[in-house]
N, C-alpha and C positions, 0 to 999 in steps of 0.2 A: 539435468532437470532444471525446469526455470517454471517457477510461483508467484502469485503475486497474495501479499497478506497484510493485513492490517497492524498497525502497531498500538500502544497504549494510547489513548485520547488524553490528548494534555490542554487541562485549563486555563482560561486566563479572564480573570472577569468574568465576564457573560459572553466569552468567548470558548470554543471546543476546537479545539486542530486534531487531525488522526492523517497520520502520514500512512501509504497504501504504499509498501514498498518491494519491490522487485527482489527476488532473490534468486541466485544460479549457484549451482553448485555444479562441478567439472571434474570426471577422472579419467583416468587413463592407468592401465598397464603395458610393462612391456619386459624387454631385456635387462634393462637398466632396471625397473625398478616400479613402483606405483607414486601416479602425482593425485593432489588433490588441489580444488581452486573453488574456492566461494568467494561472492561477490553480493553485497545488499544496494541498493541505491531507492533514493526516493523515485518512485514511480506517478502519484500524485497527494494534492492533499484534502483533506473532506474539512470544509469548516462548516461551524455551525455558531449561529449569532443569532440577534433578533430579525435579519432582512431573512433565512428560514436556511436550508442546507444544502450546502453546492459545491462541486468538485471542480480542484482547477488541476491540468497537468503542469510538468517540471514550468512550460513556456509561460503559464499565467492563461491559458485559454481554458476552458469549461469544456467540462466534460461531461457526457449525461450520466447524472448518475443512478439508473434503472441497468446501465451496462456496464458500470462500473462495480456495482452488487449483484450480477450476473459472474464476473470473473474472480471477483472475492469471497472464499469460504468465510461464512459468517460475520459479513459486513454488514448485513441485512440487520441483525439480532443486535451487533452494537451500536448501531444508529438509532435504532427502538429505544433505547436506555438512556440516550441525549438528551 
């Protein structure tokens, strides 16, 4: 299974950061036995300041973000409340 979900929006000033992060989770059974593997990592970040609110990935490049609240469950609803 692999998600991508929003994390708490952290302040700073008149500054908003919201980390949009990736998450995997992996299992497997067999003979031996059952494994389990999760994994989170930042996927991208949403800031939001006076210049208005824009997505950048890991690299620093922009990302749109009308398709970045396309693959985020309830990204849409917390950016409304910024």
């Amino acid at each position: 299974m692999e998600t991508l979900r929003a994390a708490g929006p952290l302040r700073i000033g008149d500054v908003t950061l919201l980390a949009i992060e990736r998450v995997r989770i992996q299992s497997a059974s067999g003979d031996a036995g059952y494994w389990i593997s999760a994994c989170k990592e930042v996927h991208a970040v949403v800031v939001s300041d006076a210049n208005g609110v824009r997505a950048l990935a890991r690299d620093s490049s922009e990302i749109p973000l009308d398709a970045l609240m396309k693959e985020v469950p309830g990204l849409s609803a917390i950016l409304s409340e910024l």
